[in-house]
GUMI-146860 format. One record per atom (N, C-alpha, C, O): residue number from 1; x, y, z; residue in three letters; atom name. Coordinates in Angstrom, 3 decimals, padded with zeros to 6 digits. Each point is the difference from the previous one (the first is absolute). Layout:
N
+-----+----------+----------+----------+-----+----+
!   k !       px !       py !       pz !   r !  a !
+-----+----------+----------+----------+-----+----+
! NUM !        X !        Y !        Z ! Ala ! CA !
...
+-----+----------+----------+----------+-----+----+
//
This chain:
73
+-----+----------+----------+----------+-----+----+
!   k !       px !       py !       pz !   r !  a !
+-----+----------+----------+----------+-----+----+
!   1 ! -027.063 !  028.133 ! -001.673 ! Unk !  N !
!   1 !  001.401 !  000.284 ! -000.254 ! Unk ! CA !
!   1 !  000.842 ! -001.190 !  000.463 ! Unk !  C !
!   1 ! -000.289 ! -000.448 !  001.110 ! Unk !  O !
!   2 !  001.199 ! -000.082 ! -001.726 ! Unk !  N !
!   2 !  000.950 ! -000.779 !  000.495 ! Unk ! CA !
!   2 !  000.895 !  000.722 !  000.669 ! Unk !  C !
!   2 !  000.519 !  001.115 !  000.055 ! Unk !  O !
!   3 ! -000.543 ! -002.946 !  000.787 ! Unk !  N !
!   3 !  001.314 !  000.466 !  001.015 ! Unk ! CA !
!   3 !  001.060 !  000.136 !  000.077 ! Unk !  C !
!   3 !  000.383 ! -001.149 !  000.223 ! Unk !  O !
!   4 !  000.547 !  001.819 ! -000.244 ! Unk !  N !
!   4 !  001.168 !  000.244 ! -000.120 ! Unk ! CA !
!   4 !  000.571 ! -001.297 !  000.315 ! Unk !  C !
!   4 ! -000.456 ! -000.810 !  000.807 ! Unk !  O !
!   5 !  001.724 !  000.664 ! -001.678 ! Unk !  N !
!   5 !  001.093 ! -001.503 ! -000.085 ! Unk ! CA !
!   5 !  000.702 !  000.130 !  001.503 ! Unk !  C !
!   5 ! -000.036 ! -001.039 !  000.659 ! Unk !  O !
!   6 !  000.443 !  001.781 ! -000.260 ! Unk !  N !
!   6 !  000.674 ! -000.295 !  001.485 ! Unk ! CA !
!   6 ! -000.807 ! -000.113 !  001.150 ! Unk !  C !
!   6 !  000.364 ! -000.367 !  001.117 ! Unk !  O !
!   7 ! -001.614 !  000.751 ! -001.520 ! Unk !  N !
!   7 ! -001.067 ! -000.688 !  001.410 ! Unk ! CA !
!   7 ! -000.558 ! -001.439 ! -000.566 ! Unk !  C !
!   7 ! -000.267 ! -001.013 !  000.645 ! Unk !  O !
!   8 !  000.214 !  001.157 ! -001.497 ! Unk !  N !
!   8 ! -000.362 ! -002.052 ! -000.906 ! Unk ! CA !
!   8 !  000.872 ! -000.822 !  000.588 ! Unk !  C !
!   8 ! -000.226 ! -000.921 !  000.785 ! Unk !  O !
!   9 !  001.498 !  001.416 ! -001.326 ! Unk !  N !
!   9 !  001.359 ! -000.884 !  000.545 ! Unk ! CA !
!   9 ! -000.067 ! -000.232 !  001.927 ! Unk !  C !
!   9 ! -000.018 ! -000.961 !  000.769 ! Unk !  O !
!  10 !  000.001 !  002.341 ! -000.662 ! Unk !  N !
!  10 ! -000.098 ! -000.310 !  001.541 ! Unk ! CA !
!  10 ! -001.215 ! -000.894 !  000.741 ! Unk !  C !
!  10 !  000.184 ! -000.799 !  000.918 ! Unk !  O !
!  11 ! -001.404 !  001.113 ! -001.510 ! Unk !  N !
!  11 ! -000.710 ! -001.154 !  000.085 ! Unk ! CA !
!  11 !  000.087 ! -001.572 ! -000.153 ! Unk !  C !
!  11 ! -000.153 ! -000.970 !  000.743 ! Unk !  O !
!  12 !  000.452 !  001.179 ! -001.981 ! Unk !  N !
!  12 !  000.900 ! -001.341 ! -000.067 ! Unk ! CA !
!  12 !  000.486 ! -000.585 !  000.721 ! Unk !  C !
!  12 ! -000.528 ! -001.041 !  000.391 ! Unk !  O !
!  13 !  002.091 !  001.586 !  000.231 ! Unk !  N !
!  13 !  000.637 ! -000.540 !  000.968 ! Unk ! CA !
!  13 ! -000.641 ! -000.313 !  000.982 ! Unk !  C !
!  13 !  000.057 ! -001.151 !  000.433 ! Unk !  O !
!  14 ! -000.855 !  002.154 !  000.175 ! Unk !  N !
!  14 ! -000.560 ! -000.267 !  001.165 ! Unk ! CA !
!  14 ! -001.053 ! -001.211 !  000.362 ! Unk !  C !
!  14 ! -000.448 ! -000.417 !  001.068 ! Unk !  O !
!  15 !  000.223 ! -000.025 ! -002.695 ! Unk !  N !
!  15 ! -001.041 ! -001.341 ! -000.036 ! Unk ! CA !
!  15 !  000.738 ! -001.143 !  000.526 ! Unk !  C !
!  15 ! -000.310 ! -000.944 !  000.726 ! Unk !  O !
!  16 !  002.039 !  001.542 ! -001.673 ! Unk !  N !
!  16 !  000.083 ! -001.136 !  000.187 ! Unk ! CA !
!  16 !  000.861 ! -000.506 !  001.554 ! Unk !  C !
!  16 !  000.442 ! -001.054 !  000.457 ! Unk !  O !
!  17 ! -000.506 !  002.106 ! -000.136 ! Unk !  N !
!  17 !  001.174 ! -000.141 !  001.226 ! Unk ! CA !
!  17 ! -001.218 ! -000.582 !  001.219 ! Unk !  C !
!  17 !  000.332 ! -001.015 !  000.612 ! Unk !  O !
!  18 ! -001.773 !  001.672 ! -000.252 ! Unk !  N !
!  18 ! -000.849 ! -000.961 !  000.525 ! Unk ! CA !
!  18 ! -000.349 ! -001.705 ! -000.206 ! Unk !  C !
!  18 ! -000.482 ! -000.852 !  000.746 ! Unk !  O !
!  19 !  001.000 !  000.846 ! -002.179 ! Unk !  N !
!  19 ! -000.108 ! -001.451 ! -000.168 ! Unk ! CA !
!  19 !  001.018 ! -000.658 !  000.417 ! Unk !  C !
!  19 ! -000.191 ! -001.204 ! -000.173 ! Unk !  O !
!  20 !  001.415 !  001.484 !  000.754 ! Unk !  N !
!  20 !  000.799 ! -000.287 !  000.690 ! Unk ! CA !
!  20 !  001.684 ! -000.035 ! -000.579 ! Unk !  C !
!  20 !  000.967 ! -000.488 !  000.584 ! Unk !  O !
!  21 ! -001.003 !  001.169 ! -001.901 ! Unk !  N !
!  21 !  001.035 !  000.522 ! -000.590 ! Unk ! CA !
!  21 !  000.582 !  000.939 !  000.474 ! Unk !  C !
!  21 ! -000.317 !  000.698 !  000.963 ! Unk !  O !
!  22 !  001.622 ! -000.624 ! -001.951 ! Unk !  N !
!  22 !  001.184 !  000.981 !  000.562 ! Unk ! CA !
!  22 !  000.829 !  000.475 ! -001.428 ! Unk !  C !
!  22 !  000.141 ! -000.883 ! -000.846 ! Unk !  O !
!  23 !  000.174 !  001.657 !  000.677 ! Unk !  N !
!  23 !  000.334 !  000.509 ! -000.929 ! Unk ! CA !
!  23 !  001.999 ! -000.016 ! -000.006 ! Unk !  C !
!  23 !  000.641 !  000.589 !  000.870 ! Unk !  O !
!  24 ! -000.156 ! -001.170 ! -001.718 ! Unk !  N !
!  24 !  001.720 ! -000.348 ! -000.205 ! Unk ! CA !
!  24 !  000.407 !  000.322 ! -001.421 ! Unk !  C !
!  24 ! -000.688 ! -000.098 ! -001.016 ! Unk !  O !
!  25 !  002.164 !  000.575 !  001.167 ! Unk !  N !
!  25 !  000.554 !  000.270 ! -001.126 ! Unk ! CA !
!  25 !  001.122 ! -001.068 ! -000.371 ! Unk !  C !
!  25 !  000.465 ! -000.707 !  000.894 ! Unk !  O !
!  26 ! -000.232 !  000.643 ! -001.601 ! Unk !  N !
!  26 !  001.089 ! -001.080 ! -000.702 ! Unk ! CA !
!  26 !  000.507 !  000.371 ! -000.833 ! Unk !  C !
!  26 ! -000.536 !  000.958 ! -000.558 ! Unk !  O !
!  27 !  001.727 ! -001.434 !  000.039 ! Unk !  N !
!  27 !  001.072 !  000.395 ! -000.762 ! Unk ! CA !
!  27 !  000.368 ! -000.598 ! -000.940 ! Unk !  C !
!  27 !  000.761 ! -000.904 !  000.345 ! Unk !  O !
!  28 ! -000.999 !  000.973 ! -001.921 ! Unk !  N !
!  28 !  000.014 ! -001.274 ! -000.848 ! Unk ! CA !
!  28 !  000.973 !  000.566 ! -000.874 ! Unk !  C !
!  28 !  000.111 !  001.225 ! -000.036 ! Unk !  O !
!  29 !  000.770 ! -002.115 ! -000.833 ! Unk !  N !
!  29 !  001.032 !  000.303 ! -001.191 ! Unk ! CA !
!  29 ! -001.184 !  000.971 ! -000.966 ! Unk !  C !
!  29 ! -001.214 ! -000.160 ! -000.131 ! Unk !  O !
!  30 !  001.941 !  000.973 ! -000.325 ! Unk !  N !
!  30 ! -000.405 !  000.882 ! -000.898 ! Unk ! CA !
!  30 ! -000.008 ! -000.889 ! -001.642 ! Unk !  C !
!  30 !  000.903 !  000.370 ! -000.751 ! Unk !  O !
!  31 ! -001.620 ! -001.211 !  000.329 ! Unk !  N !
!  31 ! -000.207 ! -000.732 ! -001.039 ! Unk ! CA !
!  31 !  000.591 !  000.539 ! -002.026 ! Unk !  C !
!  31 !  000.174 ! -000.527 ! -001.099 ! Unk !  O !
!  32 ! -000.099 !  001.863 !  001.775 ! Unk !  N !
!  32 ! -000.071 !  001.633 ! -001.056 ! Unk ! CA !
!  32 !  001.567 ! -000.249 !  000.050 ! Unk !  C !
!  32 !  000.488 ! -000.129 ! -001.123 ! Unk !  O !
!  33 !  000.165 !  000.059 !  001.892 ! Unk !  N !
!  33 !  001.539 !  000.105 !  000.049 ! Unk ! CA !
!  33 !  000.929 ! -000.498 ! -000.954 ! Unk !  C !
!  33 ! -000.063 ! -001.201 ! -000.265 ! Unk !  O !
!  34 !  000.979 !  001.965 ! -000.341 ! Unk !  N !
!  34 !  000.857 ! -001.313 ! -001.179 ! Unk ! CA !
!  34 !  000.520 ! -000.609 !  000.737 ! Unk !  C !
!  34 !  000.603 !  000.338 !  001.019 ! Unk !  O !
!  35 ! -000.827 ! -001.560 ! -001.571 ! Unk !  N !
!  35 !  000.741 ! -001.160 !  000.494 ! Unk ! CA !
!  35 ! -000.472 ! -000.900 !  001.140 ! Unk !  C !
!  35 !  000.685 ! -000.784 !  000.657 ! Unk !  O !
!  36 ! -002.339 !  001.121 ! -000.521 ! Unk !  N !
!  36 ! -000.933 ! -000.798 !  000.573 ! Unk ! CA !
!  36 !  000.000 ! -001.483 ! -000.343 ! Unk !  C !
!  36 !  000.132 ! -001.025 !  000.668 ! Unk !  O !
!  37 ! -000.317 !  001.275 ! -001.888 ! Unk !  N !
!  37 ! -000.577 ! -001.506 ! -000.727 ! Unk ! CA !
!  37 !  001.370 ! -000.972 ! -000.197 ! Unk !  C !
!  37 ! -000.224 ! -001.159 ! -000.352 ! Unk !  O !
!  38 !  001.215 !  001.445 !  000.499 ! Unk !  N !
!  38 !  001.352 ! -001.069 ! -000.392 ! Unk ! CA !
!  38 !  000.267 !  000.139 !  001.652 ! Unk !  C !
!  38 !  001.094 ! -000.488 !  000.286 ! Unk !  O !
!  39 ! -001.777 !  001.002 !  000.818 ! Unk !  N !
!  39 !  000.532 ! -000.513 !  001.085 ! Unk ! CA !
!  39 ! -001.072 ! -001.042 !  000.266 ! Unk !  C !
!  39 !  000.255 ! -000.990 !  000.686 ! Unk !  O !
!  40 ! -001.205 !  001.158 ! -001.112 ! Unk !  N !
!  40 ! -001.201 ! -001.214 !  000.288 ! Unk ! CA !
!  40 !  000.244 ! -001.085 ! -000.223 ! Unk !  C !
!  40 ! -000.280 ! -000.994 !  000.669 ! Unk !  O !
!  41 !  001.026 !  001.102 ! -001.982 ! Unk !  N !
!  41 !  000.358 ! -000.943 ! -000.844 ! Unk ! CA !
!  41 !  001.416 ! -000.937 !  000.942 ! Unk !  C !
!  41 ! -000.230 ! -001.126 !  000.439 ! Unk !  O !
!  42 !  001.096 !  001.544 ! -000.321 ! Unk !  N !
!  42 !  000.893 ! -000.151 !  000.916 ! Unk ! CA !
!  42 ! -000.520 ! -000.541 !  001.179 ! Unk !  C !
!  42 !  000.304 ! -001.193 !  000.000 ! Unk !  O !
!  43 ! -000.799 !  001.415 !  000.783 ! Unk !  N !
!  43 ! -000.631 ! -000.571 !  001.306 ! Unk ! CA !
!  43 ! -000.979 ! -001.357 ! -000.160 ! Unk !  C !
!  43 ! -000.172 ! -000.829 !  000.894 ! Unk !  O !
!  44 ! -000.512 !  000.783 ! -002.411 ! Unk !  N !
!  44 ! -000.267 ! -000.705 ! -000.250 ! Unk ! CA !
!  44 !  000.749 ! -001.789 ! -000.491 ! Unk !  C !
!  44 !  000.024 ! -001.222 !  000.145 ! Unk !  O !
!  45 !  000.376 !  002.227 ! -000.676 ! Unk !  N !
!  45 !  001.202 ! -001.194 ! -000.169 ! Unk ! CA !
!  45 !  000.716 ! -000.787 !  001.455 ! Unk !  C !
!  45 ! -000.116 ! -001.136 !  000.459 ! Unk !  O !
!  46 !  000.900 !  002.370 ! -000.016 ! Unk !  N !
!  46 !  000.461 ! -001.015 !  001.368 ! Unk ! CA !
!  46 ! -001.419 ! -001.027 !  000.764 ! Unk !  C !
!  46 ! -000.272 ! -001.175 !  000.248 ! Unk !  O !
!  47 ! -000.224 !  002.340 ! -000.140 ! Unk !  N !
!  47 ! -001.503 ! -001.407 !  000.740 ! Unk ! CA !
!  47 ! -000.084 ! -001.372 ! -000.637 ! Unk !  C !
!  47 !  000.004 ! -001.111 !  000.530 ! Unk !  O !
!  48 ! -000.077 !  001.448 ! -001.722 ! Unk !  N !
!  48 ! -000.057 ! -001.203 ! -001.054 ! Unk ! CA !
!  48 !  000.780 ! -001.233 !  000.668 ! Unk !  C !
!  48 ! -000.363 ! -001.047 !  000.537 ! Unk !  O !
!  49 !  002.028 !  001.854 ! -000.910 ! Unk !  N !
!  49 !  000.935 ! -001.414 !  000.374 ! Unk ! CA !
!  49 ! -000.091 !  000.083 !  001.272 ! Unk !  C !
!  49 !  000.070 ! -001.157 !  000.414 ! Unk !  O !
!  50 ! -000.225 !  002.096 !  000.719 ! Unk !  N !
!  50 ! -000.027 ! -000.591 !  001.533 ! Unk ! CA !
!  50 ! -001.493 ! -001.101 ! -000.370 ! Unk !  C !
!  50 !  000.162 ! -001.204 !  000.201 ! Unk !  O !
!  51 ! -000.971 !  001.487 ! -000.508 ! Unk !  N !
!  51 ! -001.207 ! -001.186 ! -000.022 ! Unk ! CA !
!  51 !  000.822 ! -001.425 ! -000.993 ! Unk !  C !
!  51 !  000.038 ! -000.933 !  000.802 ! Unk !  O !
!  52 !  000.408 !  000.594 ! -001.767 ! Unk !  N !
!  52 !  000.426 ! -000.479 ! -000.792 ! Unk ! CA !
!  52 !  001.244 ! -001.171 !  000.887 ! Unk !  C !
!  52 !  000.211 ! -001.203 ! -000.149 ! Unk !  O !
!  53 !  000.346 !  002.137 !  000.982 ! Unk !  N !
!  53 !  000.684 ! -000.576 !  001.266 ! Unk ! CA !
!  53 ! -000.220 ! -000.984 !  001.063 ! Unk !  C !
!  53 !  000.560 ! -000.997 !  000.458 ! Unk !  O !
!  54 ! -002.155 !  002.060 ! -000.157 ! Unk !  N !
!  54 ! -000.412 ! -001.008 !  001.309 ! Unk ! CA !
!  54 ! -001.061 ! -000.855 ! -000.527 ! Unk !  C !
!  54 ! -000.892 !  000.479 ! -000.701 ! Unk !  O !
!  55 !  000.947 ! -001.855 !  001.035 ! Unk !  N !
!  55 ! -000.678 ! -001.136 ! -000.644 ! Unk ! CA !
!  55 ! -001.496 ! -000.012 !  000.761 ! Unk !  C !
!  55 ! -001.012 ! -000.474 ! -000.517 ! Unk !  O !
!  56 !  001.079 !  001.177 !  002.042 ! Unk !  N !
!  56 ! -000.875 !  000.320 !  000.558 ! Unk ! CA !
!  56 ! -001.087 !  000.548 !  000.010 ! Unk !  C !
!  56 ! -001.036 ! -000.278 !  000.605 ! Unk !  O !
!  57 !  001.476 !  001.663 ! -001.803 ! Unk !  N !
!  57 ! -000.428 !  000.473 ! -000.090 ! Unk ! CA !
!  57 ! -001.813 !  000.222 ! -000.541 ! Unk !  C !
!  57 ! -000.918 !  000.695 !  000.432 ! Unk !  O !
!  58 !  001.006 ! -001.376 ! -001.216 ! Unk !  N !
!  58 ! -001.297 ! -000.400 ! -000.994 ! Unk ! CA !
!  58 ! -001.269 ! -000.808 !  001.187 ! Unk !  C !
!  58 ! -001.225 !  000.112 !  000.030 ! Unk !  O !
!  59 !  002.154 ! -000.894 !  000.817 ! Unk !  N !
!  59 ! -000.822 ! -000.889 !  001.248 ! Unk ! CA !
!  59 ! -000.947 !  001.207 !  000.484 ! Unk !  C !
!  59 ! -001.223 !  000.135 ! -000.040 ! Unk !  O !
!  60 !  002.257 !  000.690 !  000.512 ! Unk !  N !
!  60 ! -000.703 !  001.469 !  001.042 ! Unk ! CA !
!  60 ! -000.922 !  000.157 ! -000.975 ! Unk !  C !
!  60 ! -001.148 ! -000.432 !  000.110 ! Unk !  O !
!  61 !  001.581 !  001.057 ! -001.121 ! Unk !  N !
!  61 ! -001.190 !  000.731 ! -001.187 ! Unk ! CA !
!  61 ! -001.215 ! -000.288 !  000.570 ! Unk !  C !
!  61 ! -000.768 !  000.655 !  000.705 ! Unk !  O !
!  62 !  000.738 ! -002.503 ! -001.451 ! Unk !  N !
!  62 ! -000.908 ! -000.323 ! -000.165 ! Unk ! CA !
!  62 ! -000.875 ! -000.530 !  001.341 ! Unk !  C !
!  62 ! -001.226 ! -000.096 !  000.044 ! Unk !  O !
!  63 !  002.050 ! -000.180 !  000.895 ! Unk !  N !
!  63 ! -001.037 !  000.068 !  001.634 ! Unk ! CA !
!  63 ! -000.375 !  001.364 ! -000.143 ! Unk !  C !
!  63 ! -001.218 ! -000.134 !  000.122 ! Unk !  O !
!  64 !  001.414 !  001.468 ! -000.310 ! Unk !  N !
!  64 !  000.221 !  001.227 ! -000.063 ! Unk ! CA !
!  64 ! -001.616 !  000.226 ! -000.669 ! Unk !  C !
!  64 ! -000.965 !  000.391 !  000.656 ! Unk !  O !
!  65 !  000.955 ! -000.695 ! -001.916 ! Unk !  N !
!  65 ! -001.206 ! -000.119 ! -001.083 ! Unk ! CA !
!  65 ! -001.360 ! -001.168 !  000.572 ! Unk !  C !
!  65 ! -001.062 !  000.046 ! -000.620 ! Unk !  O !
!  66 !  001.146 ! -000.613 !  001.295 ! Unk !  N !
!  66 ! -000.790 ! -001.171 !  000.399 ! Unk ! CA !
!  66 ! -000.677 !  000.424 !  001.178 ! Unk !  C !
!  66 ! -001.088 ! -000.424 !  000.389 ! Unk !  O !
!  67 !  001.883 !  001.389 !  000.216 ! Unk !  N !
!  67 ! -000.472 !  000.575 !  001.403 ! Unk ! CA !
!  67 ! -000.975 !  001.137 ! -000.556 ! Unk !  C !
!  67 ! -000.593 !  000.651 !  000.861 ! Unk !  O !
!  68 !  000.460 ! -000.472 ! -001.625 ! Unk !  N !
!  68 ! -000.928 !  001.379 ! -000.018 ! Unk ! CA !
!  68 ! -001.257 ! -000.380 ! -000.958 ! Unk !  C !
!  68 ! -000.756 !  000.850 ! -000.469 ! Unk !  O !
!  69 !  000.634 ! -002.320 !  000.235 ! Unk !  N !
!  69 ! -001.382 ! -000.371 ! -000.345 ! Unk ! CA !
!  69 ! -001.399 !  000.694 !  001.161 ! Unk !  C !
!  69 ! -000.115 ! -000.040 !  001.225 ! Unk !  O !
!  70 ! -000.725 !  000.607 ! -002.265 ! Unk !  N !
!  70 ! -001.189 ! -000.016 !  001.071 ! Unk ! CA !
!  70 !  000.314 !  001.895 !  000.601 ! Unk !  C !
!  70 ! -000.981 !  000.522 !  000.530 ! Unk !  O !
!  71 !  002.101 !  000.236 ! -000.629 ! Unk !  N !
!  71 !  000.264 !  001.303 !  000.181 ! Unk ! CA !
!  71 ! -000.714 !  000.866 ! -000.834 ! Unk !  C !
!  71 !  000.070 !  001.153 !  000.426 ! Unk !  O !
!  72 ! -000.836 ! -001.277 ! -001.613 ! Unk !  N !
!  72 ! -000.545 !  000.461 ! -001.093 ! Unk ! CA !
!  72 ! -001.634 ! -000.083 !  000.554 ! Unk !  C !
!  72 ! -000.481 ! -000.919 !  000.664 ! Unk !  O !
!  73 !  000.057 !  001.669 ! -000.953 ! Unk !  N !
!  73 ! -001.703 ! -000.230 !  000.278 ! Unk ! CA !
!  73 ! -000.796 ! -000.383 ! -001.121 ! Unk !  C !
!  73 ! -001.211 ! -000.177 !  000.136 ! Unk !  O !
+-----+----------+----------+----------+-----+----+
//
């Protein structure tokens, strides 16, 4: 007979919480919402010209991108 889903799950957790996990909730924009996608859009944009602004910016990037050679297995 299988085991019931809320002793699986609880198993579960409990694997993983010996492995030295912890279990957290978080709070994310509801993606479903009208008017999700033209605020993305919007935020996108400002980033744009704040990046477009700072001449700096692209420097960071790319020390940014160079630093994480070798992070990949």
């Amino acid at each position: 007979m299988a085991t019931p889903v809320n002793q699986r799950v609880q198993k579960h957790r409990e694997a993983l919480r010996m492995a030295g996990l912890r279990p957290v909730q978080i709070w994310v924009p509801d993606t479903r919402r009208p008017g999700f996608q033209e605020e993305c859009r919007r935020q996108c944009r400002l980033v744009a010209q704040a990046d477009s602004a700072d001449a700096t910016i692209q420097q960071f990037m790319d020390a940014a991108l160079a630093d994480v050679d070798g992070w990949t297995v």
